[in-house]
PyMOL Python script that loads the backbone (N, CA, C, O; Angstrom):
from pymol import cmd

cmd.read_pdbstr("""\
ATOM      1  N   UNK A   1       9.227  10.360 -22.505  1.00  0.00           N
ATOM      2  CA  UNK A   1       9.167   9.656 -21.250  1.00  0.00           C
ATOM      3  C   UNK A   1       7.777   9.833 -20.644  1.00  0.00           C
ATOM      4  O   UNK A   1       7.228  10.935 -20.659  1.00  0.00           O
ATOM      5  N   UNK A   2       7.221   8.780 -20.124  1.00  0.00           N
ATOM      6  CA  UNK A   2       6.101   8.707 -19.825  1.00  0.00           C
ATOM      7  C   UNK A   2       6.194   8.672 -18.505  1.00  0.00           C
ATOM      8  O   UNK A   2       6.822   7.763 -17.962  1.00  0.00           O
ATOM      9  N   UNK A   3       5.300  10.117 -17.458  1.00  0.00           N
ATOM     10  CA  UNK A   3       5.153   9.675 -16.149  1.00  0.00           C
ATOM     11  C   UNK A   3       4.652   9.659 -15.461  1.00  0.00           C
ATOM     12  O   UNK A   3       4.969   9.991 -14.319  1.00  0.00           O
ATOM     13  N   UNK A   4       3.008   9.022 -16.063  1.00  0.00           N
ATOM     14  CA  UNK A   4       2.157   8.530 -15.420  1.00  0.00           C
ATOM     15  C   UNK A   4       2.510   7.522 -14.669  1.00  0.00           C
ATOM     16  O   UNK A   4       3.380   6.871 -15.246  1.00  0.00           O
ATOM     17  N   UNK A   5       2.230   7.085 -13.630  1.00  0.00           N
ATOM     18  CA  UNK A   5       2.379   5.933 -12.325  1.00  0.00           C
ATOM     19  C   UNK A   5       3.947   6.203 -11.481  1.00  0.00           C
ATOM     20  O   UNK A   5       4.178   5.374 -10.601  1.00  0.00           O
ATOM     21  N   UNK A   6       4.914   7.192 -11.676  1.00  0.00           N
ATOM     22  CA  UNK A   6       5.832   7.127 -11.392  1.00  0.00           C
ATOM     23  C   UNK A   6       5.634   8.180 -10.014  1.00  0.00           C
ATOM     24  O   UNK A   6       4.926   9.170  -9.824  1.00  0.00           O
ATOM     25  N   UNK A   7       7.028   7.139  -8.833  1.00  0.00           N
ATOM     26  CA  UNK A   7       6.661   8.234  -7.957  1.00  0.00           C
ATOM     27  C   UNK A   7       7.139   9.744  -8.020  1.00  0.00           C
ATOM     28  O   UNK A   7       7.072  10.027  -9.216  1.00  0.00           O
ATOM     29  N   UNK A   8       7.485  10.599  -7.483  1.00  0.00           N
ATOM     30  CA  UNK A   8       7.968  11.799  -7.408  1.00  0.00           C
ATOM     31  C   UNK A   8       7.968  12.286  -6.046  1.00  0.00           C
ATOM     32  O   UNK A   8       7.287  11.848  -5.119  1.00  0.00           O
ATOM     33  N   UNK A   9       8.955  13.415  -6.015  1.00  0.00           N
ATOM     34  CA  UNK A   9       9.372  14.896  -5.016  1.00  0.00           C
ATOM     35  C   UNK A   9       8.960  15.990  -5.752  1.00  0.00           C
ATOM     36  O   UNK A   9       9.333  16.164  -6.912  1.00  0.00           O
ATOM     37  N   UNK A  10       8.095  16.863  -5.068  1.00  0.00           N
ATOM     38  CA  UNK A  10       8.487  18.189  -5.794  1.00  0.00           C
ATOM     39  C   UNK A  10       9.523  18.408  -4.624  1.00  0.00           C
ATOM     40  O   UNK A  10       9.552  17.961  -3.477  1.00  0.00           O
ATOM     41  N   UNK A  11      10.639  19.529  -5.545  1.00  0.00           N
ATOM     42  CA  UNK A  11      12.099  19.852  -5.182  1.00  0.00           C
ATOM     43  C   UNK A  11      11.805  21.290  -4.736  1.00  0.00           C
ATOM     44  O   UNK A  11      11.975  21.867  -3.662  1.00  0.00           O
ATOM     45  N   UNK A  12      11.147  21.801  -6.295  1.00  0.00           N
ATOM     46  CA  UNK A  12      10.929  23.306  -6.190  1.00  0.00           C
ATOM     47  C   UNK A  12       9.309  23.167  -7.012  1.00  0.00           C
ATOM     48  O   UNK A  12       8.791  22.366  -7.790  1.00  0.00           O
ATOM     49  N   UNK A  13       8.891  24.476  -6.307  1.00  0.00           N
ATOM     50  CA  UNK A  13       7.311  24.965  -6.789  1.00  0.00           C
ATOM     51  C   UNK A  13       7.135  26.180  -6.673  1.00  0.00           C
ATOM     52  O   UNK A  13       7.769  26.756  -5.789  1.00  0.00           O
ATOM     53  N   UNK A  14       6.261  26.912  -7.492  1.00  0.00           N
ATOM     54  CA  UNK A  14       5.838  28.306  -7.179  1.00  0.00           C
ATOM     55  C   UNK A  14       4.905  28.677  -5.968  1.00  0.00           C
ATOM     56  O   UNK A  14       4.910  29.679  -5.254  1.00  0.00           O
ATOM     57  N   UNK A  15       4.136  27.610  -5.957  1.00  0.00           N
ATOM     58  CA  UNK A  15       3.906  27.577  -4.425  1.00  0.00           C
ATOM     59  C   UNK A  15       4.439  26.799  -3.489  1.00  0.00           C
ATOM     60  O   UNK A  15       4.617  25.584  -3.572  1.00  0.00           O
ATOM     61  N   UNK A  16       4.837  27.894  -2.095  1.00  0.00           N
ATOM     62  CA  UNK A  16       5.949  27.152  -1.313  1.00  0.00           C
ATOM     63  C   UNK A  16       5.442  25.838  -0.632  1.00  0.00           C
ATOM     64  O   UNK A  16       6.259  25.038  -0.177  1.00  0.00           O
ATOM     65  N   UNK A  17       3.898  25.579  -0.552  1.00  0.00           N
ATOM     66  CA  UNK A  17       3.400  24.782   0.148  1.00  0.00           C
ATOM     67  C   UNK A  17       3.402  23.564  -0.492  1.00  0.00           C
ATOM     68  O   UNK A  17       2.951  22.587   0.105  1.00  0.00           O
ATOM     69  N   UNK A  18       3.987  23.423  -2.000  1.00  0.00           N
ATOM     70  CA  UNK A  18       4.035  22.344  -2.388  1.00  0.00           C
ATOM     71  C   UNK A  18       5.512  21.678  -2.413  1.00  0.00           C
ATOM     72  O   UNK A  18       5.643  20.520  -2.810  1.00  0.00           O
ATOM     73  N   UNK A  19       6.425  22.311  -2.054  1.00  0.00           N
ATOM     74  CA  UNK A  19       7.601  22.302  -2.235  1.00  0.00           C
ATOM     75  C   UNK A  19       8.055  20.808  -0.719  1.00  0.00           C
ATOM     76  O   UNK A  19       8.005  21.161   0.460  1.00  0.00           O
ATOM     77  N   UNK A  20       8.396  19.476  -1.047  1.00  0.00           N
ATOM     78  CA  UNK A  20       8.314  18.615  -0.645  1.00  0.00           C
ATOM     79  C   UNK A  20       7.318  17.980  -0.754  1.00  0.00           C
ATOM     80  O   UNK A  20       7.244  17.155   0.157  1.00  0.00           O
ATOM     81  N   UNK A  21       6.448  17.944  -1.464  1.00  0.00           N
ATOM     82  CA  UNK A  21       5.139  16.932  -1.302  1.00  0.00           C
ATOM     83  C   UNK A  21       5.870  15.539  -1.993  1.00  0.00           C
ATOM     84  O   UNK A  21       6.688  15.717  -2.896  1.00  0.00           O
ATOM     85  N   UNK A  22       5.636  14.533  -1.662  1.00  0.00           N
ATOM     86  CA  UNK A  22       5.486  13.364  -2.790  1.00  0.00           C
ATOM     87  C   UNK A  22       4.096  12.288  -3.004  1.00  0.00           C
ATOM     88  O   UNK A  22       3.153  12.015  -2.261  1.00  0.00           O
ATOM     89  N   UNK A  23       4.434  11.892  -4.230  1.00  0.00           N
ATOM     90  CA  UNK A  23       3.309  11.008  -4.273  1.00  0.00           C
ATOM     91  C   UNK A  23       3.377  10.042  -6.003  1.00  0.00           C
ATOM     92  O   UNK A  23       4.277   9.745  -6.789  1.00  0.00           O
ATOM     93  N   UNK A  24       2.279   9.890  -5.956  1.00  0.00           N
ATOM     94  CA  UNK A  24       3.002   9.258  -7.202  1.00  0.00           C
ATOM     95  C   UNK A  24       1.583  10.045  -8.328  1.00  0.00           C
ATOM     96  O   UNK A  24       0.414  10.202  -7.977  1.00  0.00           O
ATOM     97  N   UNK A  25       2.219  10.431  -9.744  1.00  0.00           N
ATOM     98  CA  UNK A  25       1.798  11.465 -10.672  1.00  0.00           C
ATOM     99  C   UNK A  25       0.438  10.650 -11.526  1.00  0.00           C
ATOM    100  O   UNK A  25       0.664   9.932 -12.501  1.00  0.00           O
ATOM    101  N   UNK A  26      -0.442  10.798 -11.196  1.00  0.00           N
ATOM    102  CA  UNK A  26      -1.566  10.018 -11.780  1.00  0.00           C
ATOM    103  C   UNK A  26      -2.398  10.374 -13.500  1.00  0.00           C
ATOM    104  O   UNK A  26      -2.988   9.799 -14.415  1.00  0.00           O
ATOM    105  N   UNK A  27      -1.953  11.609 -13.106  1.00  0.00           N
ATOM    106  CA  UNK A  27      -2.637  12.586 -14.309  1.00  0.00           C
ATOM    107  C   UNK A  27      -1.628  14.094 -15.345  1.00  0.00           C
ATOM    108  O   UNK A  27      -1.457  15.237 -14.923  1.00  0.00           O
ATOM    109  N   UNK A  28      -1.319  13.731 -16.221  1.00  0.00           N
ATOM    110  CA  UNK A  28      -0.304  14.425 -16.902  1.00  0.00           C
ATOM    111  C   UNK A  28      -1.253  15.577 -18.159  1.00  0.00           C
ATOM    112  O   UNK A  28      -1.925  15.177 -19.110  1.00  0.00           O
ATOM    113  N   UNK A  29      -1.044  16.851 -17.805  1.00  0.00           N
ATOM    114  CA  UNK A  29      -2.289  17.085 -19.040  1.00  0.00           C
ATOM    115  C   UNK A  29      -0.815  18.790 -19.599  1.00  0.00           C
ATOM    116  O   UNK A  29       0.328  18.817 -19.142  1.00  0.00           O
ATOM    117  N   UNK A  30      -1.206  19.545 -20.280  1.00  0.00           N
ATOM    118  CA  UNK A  30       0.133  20.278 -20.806  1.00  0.00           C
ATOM    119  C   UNK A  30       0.503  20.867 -19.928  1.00  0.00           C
ATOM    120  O   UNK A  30       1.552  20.310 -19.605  1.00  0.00           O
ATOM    121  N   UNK A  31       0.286  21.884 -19.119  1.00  0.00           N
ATOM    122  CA  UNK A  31       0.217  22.618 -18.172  1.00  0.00           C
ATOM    123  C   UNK A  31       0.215  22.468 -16.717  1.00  0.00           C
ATOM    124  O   UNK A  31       0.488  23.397 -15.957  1.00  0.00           O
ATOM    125  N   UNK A  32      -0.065  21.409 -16.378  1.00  0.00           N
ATOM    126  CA  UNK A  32      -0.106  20.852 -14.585  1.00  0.00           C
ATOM    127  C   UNK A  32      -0.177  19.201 -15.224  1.00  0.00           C
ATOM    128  O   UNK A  32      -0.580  18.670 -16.259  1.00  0.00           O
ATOM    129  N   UNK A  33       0.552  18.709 -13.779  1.00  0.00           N
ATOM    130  CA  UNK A  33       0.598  17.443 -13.184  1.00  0.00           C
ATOM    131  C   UNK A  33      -0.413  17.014 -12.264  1.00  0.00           C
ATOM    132  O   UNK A  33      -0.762  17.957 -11.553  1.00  0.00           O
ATOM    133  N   UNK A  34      -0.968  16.024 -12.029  1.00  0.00           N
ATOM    134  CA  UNK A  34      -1.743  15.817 -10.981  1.00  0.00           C
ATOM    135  C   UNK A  34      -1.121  14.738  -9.858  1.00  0.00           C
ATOM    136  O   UNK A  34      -1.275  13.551 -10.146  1.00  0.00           O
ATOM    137  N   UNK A  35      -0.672  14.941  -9.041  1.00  0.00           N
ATOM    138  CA  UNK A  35       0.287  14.293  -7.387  1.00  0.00           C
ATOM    139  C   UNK A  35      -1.162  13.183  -6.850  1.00  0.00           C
ATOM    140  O   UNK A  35      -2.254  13.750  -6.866  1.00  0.00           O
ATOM    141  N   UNK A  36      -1.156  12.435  -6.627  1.00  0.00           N
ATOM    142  CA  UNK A  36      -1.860  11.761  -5.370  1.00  0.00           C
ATOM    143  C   UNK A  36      -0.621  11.436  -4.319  1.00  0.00           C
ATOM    144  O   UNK A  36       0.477  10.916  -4.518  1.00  0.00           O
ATOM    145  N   UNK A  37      -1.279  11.983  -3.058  1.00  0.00           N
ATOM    146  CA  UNK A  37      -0.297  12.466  -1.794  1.00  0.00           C
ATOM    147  C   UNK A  37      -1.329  12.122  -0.892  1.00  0.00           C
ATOM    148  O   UNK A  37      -2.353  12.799  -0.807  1.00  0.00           O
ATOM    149  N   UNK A  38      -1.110  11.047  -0.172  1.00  0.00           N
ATOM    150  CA  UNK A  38      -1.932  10.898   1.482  1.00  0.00           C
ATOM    151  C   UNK A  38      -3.208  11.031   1.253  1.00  0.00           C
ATOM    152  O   UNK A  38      -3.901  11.887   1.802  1.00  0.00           O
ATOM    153  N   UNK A  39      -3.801   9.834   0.064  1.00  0.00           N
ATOM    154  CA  UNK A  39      -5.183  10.040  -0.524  1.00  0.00           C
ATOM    155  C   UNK A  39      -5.643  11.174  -0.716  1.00  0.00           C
ATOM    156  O   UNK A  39      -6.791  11.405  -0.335  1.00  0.00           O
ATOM    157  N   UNK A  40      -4.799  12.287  -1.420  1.00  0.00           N
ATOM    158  CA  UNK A  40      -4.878  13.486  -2.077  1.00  0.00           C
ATOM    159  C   UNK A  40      -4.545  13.968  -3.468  1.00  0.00           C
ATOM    160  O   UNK A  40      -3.411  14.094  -3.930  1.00  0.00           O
ATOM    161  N   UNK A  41      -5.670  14.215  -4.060  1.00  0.00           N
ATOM    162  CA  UNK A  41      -5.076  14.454  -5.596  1.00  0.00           C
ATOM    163  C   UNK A  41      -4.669  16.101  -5.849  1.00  0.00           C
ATOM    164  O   UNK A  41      -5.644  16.838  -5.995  1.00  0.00           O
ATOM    165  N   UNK A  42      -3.727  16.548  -5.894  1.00  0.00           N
ATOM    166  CA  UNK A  42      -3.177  17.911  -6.047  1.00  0.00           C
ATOM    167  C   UNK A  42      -3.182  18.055  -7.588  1.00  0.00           C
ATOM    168  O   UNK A  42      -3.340  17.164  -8.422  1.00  0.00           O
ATOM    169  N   UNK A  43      -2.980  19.347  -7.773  1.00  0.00           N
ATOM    170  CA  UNK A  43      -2.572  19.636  -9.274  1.00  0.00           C
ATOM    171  C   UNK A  43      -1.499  20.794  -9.188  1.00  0.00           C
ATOM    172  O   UNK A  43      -1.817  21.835  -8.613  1.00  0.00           O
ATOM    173  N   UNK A  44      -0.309  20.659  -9.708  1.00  0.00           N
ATOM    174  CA  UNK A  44       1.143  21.290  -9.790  1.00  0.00           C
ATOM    175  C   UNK A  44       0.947  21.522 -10.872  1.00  0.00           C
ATOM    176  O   UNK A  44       0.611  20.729 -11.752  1.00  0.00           O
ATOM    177  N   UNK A  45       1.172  22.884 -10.971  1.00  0.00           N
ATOM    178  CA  UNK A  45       1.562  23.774 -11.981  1.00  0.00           C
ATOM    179  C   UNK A  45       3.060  23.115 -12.402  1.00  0.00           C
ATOM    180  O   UNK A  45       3.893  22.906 -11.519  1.00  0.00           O
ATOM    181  N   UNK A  46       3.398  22.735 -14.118  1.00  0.00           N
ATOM    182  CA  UNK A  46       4.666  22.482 -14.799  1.00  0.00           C
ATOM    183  C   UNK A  46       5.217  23.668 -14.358  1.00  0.00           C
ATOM    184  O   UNK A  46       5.834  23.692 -13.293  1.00  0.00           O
ATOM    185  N   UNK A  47       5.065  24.724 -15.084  1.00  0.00           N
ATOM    186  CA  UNK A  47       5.879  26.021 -15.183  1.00  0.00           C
ATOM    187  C   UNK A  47       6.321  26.054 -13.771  1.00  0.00           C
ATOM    188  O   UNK A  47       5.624  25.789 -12.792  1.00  0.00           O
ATOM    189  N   UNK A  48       8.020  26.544 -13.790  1.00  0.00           N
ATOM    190  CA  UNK A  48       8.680  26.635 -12.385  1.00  0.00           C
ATOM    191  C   UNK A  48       9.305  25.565 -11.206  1.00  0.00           C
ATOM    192  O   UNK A  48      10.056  25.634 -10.234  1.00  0.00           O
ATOM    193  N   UNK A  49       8.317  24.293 -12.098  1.00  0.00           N
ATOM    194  CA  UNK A  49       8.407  23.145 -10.514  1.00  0.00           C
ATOM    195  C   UNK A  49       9.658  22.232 -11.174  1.00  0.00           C
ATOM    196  O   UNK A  49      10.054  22.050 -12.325  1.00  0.00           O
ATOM    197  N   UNK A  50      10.095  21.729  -9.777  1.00  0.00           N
ATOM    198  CA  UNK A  50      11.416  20.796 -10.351  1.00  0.00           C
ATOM    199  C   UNK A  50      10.915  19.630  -9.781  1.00  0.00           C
ATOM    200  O   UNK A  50      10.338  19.702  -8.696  1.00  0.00           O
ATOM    201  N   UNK A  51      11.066  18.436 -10.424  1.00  0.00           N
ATOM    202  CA  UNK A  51      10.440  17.350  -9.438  1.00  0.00           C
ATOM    203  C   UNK A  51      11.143  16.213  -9.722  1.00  0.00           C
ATOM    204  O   UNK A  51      11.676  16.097 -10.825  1.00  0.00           O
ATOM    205  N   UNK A  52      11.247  15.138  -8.680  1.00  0.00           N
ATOM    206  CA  UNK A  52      12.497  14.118  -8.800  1.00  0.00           C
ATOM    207  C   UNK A  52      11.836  13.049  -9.288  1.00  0.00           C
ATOM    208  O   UNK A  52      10.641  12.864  -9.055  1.00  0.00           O
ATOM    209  N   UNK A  53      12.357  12.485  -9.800  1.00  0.00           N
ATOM    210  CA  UNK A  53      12.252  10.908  -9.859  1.00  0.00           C
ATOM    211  C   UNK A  53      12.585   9.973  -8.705  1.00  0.00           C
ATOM    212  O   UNK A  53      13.713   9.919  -8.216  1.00  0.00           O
ATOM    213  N   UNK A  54      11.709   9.348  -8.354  1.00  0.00           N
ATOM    214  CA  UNK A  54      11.778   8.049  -6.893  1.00  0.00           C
ATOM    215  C   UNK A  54      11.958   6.549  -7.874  1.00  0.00           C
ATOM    216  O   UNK A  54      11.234   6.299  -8.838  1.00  0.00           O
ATOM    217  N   UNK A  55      12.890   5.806  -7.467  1.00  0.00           N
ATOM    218  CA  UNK A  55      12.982   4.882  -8.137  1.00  0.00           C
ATOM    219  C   UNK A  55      14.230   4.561  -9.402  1.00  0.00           C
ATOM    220  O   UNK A  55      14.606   3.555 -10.004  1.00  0.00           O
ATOM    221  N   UNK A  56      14.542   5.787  -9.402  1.00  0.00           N
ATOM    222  CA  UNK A  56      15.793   5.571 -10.518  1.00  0.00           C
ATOM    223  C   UNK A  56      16.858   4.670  -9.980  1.00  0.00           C
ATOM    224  O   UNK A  56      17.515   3.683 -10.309  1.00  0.00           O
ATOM    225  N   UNK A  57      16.737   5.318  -9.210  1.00  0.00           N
ATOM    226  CA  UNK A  57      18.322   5.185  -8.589  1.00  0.00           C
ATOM    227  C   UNK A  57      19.409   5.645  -8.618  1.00  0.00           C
ATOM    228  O   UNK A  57      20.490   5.260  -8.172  1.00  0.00           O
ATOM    229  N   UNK A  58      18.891   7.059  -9.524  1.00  0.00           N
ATOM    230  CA  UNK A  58      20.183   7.782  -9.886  1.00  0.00           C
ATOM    231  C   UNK A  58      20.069   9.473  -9.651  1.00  0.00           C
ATOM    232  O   UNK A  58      20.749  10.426 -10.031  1.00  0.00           O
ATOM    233  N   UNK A  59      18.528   9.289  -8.608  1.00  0.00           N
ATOM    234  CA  UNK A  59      18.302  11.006  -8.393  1.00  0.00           C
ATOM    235  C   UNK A  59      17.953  12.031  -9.606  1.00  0.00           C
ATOM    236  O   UNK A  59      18.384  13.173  -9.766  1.00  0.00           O
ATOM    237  N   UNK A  60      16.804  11.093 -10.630  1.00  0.00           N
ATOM    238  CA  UNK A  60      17.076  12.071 -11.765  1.00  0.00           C
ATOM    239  C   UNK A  60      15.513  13.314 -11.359  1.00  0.00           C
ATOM    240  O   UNK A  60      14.466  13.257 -10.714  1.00  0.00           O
ATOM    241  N   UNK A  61      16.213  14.260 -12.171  1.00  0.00           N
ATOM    242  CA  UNK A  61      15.128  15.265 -11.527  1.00  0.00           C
ATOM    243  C   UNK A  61      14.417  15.982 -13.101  1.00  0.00           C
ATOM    244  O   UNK A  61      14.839  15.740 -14.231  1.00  0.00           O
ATOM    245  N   UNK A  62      13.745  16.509 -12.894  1.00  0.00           N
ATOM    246  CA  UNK A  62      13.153  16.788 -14.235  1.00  0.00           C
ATOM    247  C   UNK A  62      12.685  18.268 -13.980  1.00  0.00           C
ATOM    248  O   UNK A  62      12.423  18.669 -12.847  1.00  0.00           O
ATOM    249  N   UNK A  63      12.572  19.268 -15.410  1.00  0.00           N
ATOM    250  CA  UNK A  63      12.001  20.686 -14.881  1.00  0.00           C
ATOM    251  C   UNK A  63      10.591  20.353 -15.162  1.00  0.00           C
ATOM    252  O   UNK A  63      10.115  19.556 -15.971  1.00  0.00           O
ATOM    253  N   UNK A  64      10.160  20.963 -14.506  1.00  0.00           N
ATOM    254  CA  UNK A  64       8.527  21.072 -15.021  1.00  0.00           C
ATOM    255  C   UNK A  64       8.634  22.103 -16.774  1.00  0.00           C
ATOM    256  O   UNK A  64       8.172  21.637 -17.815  1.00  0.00           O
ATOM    257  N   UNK A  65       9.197  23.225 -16.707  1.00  0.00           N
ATOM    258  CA  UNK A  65       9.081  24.059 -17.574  1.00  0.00           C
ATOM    259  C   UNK A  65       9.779  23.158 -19.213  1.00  0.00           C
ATOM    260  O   UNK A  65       9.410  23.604 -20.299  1.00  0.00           O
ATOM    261  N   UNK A  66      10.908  21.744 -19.155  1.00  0.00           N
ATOM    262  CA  UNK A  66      10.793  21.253 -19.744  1.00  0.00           C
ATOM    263  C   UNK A  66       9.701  20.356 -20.782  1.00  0.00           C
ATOM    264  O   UNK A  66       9.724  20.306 -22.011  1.00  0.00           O
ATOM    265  N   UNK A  67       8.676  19.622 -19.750  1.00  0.00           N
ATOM    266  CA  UNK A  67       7.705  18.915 -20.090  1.00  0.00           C
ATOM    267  C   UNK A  67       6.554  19.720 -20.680  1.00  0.00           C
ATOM    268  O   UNK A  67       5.582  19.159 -21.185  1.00  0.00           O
ATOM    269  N   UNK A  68       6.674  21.016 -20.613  1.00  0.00           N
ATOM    270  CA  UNK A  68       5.640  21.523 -20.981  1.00  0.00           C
ATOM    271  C   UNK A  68       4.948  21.277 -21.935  1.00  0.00           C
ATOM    272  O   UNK A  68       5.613  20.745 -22.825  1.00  0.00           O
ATOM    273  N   UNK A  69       3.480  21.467 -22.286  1.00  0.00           N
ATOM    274  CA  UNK A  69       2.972  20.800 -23.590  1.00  0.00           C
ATOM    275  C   UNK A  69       2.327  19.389 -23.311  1.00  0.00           C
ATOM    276  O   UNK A  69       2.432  18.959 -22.162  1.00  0.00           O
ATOM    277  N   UNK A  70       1.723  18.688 -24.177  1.00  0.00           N
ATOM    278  CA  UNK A  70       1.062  17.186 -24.191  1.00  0.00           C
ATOM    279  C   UNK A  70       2.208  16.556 -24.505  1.00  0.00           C
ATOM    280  O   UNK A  70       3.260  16.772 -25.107  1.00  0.00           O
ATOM    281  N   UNK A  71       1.512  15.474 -23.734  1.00  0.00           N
ATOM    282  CA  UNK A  71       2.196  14.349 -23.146  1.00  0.00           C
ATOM    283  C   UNK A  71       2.495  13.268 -24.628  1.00  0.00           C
ATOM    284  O   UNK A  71       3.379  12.477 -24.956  1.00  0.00           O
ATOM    285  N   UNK A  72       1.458  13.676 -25.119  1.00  0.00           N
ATOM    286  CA  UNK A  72       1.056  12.812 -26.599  1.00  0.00           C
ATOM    287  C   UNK A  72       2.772  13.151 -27.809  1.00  0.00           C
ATOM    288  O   UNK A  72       3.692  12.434 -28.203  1.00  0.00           O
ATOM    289  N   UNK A  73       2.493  14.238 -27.934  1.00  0.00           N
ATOM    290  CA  UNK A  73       4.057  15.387 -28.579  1.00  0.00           C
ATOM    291  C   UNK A  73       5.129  14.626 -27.811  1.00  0.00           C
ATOM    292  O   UNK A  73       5.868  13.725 -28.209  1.00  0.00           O
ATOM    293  N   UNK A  74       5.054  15.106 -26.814  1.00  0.00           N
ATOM    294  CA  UNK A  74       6.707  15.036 -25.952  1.00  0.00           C
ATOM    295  C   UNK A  74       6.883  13.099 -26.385  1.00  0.00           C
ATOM    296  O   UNK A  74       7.897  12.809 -27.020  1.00  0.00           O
ATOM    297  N   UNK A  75       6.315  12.425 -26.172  1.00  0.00           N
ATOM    298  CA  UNK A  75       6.815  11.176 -26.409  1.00  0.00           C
ATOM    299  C   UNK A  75       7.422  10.741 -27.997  1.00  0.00           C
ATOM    300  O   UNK A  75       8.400  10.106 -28.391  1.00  0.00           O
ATOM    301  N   UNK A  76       6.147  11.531 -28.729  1.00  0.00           N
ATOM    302  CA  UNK A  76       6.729  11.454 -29.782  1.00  0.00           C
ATOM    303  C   UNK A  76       7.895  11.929 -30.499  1.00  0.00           C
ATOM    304  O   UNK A  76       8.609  11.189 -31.176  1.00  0.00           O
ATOM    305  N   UNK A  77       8.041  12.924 -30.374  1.00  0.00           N
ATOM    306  CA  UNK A  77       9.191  14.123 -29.924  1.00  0.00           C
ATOM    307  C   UNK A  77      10.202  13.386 -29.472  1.00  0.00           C
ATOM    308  O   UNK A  77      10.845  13.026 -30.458  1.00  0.00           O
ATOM    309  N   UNK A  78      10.673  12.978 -28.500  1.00  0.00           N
ATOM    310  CA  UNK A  78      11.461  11.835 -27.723  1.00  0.00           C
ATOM    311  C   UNK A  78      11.742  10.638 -28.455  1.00  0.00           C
ATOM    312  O   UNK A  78      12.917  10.313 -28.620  1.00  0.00           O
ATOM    313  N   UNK A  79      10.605   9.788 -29.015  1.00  0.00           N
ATOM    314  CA  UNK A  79      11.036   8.528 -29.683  1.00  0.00           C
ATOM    315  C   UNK A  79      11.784   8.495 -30.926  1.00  0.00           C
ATOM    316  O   UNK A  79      12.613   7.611 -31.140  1.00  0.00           O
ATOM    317  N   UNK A  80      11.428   9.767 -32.063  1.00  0.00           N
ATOM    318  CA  UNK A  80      12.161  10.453 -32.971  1.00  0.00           C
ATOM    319  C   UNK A  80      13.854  10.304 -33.215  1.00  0.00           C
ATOM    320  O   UNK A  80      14.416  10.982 -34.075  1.00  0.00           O
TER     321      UNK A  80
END
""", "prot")
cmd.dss("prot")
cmd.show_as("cartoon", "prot")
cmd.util.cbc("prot")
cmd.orient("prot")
């Protein structure tokens, strides 16, 4: 699953100050996400964070500690 351009919640984070941000995920690399939030580009640590999906319609939420790794793998991995 690819989720570059998609919006998001962080739910949960290791830092508490990120915990509600949203925005939509611009930059996916193994280890952190990158958020643009209120013409702000953040970078979220995967490990620990839970973050939702905006747009499903079905509340799906994802672990960070799942996605871990390139983005390149996991799809492939997935399409398999």
């Amino acid at each position: 699953m690819n989720l570059i351009g998609r919006r998001v919640k962080i739910l949960v984070a290791t830092d508490p100050n990120q915990v509600g941000l949203s925005g939509e995920l611009v930059l996916e690399r193994s280890k952190t996400l990158m958020l643009e939030s209120r013409g702000r580009r953040l970078t979220i640590q995967k490990l620990g964070t839970v973050i939702e999906l905006a747009g499903t319609g079905r509340g799906e939420v994802i672990r960070g500690d799942d996605i871990l790794g390139r983005v390149e793998e996991r799809i492939a991995r997935d399409a398999s």
